[in-house]
The first five atom37 places (N, CA, C, CB, O) and aatype in JSON, in Angstrom:
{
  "aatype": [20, 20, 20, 20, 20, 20, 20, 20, 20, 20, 20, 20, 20, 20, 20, 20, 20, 20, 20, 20, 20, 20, 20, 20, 20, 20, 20, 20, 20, 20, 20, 20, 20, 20, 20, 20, 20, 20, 20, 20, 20, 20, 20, 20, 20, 20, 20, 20, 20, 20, 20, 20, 20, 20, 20, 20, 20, 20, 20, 20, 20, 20, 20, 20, 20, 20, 20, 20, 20, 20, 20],
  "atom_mask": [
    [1, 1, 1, 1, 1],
    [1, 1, 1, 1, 1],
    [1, 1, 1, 1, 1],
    [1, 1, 1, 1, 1],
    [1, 1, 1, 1, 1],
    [1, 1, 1, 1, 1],
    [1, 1, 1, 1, 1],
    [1, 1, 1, 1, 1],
    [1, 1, 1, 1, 1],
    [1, 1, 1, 1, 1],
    [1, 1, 1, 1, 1],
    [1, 1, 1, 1, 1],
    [1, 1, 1, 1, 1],
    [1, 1, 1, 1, 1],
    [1, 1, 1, 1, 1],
    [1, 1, 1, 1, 1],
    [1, 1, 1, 1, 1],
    [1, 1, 1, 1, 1],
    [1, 1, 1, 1, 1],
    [1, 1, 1, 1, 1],
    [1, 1, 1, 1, 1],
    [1, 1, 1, 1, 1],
    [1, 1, 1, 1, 1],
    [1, 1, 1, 1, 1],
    [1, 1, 1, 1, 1],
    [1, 1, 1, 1, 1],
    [1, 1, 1, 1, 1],
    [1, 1, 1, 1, 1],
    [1, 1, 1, 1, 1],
    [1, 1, 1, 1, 1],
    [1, 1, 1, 1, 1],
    [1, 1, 1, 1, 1],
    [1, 1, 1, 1, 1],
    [1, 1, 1, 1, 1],
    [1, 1, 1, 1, 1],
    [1, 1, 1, 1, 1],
    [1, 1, 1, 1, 1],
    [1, 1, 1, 1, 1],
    [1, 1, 1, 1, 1],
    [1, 1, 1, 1, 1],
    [1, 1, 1, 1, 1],
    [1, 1, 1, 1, 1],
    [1, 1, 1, 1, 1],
    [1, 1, 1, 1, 1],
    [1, 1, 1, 1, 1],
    [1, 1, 1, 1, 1],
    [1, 1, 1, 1, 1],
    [1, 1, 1, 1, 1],
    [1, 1, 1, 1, 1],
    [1, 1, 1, 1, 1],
    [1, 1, 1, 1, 1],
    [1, 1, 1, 1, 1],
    [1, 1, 1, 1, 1],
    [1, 1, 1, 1, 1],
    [1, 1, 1, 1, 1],
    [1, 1, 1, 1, 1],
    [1, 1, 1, 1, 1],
    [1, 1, 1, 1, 1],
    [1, 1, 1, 1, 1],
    [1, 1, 1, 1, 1],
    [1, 1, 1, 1, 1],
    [1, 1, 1, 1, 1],
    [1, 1, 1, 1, 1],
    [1, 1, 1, 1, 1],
    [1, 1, 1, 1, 1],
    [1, 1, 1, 1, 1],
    [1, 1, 1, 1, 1],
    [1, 1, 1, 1, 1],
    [1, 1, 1, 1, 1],
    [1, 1, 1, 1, 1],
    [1, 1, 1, 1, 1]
  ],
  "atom_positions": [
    [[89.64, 124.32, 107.45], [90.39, 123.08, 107.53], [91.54, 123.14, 106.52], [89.46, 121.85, 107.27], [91.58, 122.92, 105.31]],
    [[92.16, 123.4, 107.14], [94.08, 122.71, 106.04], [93.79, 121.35, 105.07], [95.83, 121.78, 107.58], [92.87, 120.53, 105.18]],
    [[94.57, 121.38, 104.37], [95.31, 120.39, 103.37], [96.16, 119.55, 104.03], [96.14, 121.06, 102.32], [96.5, 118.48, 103.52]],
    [[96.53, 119.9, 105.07], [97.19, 118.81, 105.98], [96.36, 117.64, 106.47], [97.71, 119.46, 107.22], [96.44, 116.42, 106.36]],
    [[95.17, 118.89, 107.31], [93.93, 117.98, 108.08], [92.8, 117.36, 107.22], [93.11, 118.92, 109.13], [91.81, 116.78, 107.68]],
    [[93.08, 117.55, 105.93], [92.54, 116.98, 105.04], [92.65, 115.42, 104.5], [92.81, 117.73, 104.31], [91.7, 114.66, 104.33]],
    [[93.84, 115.18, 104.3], [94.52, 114.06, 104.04], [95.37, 113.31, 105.37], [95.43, 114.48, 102.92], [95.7, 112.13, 105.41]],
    [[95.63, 114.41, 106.52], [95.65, 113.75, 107.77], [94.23, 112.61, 108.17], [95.76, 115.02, 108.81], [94.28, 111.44, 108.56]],
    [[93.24, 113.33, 107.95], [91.64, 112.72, 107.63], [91.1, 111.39, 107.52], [91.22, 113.1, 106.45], [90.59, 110.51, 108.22]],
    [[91.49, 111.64, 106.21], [91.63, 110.36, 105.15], [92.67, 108.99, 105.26], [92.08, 111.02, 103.84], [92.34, 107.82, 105.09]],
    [[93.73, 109.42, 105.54], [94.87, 108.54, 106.07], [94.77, 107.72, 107.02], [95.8, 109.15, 106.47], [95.29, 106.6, 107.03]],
    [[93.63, 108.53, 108.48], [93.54, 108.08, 109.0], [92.68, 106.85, 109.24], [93.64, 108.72, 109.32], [92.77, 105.9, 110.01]],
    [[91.45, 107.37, 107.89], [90.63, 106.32, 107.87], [90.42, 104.72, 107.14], [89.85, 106.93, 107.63], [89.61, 103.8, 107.22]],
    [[91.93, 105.12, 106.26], [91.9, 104.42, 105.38], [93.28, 103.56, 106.64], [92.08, 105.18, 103.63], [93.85, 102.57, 106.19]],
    [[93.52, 103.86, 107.53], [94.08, 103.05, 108.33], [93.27, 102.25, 109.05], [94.8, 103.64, 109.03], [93.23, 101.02, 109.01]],
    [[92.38, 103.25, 109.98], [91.27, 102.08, 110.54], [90.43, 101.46, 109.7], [90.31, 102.58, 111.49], [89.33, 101.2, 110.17]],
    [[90.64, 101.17, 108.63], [90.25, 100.67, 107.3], [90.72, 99.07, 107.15], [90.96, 101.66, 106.14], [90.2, 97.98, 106.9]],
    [[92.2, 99.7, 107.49], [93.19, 98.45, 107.1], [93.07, 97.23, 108.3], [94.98, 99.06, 107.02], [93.35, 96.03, 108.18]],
    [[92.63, 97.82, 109.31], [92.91, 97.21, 110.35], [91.44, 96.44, 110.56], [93.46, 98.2, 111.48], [91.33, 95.24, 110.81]],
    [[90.68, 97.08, 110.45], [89.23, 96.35, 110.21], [88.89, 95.79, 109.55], [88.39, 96.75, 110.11], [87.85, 95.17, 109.82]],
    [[89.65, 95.58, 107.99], [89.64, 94.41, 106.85], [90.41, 93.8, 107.33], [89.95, 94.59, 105.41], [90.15, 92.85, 106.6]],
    [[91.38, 93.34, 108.09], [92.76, 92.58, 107.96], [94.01, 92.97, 106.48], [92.18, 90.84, 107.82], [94.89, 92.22, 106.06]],
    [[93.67, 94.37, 105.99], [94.52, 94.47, 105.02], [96.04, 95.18, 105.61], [93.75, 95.29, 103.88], [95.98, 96.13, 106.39]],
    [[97.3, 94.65, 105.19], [97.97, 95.29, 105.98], [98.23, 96.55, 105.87], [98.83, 94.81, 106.09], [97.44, 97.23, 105.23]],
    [[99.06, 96.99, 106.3], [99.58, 98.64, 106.57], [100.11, 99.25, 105.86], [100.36, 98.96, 107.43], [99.75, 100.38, 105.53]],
    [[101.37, 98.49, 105.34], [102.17, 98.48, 104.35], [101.93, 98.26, 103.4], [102.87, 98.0, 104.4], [102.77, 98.6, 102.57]],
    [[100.58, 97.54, 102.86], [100.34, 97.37, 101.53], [99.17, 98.48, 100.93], [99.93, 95.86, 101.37], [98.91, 98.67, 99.74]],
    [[98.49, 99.22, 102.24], [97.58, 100.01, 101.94], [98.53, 101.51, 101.96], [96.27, 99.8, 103.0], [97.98, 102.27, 101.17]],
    [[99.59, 102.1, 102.51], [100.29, 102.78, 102.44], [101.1, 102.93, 100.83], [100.88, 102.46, 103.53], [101.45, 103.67, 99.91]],
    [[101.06, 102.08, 101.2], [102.26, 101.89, 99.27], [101.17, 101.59, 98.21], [103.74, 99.98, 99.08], [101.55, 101.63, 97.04]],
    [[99.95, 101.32, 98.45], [98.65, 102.37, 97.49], [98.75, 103.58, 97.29], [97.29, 102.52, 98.04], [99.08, 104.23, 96.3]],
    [[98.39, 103.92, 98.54], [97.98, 105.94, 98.66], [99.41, 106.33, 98.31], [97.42, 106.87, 100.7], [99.46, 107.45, 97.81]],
    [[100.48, 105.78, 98.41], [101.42, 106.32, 97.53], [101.51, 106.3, 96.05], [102.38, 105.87, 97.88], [101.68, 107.32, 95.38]],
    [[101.42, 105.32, 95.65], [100.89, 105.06, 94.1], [100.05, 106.12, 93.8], [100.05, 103.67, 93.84], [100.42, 106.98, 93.0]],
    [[98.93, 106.18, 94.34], [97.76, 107.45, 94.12], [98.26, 108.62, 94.14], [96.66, 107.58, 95.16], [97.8, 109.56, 93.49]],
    [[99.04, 108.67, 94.72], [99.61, 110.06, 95.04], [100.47, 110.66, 93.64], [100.71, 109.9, 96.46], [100.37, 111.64, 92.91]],
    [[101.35, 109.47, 93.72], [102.44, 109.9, 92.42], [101.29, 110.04, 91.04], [103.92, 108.31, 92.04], [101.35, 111.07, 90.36]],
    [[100.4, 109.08, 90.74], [99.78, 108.9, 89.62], [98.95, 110.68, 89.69], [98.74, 107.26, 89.66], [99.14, 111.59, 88.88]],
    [[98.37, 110.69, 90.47], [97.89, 112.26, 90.6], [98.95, 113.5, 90.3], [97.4, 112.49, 92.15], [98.98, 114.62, 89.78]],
    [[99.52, 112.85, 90.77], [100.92, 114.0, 90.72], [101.24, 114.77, 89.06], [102.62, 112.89, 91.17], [101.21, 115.88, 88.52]],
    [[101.65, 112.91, 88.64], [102.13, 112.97, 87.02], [101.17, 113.55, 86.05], [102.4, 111.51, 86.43], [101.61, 113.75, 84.92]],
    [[99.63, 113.92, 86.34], [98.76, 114.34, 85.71], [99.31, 115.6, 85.7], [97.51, 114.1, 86.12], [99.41, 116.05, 84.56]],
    [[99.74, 116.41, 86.68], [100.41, 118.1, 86.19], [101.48, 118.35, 86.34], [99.99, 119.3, 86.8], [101.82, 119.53, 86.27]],
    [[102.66, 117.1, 86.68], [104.12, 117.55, 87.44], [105.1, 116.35, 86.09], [104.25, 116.88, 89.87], [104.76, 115.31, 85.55]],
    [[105.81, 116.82, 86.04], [106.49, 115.94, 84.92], [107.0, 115.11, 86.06], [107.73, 116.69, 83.74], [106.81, 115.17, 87.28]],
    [[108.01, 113.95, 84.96], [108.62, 112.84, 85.73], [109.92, 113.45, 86.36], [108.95, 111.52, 84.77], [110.03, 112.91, 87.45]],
    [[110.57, 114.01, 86.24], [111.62, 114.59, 86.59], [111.24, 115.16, 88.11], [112.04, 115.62, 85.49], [111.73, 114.81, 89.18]],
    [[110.26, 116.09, 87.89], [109.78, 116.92, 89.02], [109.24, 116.31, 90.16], [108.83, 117.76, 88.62], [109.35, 116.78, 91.29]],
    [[108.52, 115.0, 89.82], [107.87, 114.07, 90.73], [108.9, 113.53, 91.42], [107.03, 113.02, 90.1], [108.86, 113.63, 92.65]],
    [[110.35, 112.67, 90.63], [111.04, 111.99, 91.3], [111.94, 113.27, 92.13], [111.77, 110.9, 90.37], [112.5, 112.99, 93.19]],
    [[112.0, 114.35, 91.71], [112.78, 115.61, 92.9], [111.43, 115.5, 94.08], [113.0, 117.85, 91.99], [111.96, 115.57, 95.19]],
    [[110.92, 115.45, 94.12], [110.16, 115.36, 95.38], [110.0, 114.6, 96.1], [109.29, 115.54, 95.38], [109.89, 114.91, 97.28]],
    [[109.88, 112.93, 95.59], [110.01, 111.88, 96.17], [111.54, 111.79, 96.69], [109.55, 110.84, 95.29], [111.9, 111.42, 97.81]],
    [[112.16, 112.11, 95.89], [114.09, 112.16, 96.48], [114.04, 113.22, 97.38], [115.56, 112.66, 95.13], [114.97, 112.9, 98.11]],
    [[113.65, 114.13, 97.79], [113.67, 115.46, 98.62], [113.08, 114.57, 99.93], [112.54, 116.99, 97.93], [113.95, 114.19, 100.71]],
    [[112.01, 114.3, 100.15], [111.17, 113.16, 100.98], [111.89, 112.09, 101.76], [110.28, 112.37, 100.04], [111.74, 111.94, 102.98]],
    [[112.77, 111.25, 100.91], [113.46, 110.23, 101.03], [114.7, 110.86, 101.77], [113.66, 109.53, 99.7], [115.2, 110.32, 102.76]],
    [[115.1, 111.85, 101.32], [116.85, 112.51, 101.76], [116.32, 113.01, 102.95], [117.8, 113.96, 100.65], [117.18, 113.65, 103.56]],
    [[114.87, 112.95, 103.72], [114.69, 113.27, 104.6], [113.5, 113.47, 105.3], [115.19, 113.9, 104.52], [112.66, 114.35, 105.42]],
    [[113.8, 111.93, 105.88], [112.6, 111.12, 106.04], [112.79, 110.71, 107.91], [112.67, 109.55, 104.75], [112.04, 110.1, 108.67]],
    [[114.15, 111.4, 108.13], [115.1, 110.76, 109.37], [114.25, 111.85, 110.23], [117.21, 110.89, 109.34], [114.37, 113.02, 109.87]],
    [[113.43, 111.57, 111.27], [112.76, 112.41, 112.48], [114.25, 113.55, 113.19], [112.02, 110.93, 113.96], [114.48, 114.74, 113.43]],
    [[114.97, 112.16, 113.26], [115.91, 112.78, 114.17], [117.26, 113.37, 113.36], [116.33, 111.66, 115.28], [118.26, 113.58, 114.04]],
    [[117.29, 113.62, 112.06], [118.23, 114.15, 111.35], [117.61, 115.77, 111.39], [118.42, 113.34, 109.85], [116.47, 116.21, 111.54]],
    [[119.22, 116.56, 111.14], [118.53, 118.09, 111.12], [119.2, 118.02, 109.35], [119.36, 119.72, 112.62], [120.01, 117.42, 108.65]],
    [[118.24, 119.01, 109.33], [118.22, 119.77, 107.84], [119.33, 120.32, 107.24], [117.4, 120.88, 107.82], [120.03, 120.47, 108.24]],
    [[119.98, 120.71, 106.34], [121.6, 120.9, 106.21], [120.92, 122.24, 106.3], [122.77, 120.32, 104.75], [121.58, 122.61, 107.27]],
    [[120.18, 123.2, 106.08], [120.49, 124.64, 106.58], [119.84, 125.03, 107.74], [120.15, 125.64, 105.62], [119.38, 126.16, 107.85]],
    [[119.71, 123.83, 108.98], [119.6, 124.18, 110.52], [120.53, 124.96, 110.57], [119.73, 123.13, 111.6], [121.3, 125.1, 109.61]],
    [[120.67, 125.71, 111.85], [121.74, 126.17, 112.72], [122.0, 125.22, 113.75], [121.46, 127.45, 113.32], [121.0, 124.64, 114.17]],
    [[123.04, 124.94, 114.22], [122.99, 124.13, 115.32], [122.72, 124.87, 116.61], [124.2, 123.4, 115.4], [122.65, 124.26, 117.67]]
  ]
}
């Protein structure tokens, strides 16, 4: 099992989670993000964390291509 299907897993359950408490989506998402970063900062400095979250963010667009696609 991957690290993908790992936390693919979990994500998923902590969705049918949300939906079976009445907790919303958005507020249980922007947890496991919190969790995420706070885990993070335990071995990644602050600098390094926010290059990843900005890397993420600069490309987050499904339908945007990557600046070193080929067209």
């Amino acid at each position: 099992m991957s690290a993908a299907d790992i936390a693919n897993r979990h994500f998923t359950a902590a969705m049918d989670e949300a939906k079976t408490t009445g907790q919303d989506n958005e507020s249980v998402c922007r947890s496991l993000l919190n969790l995420v970063v706070a885990k993070y900062l335990e071995t990644r400095s602050v600098d390094d964390v926010r290059s990843e979250l900005n890397f993420l963010a600069d490309n987050c667009d499904p339908d945007a291509d990557f600046a070193f696609m080929r067209p």
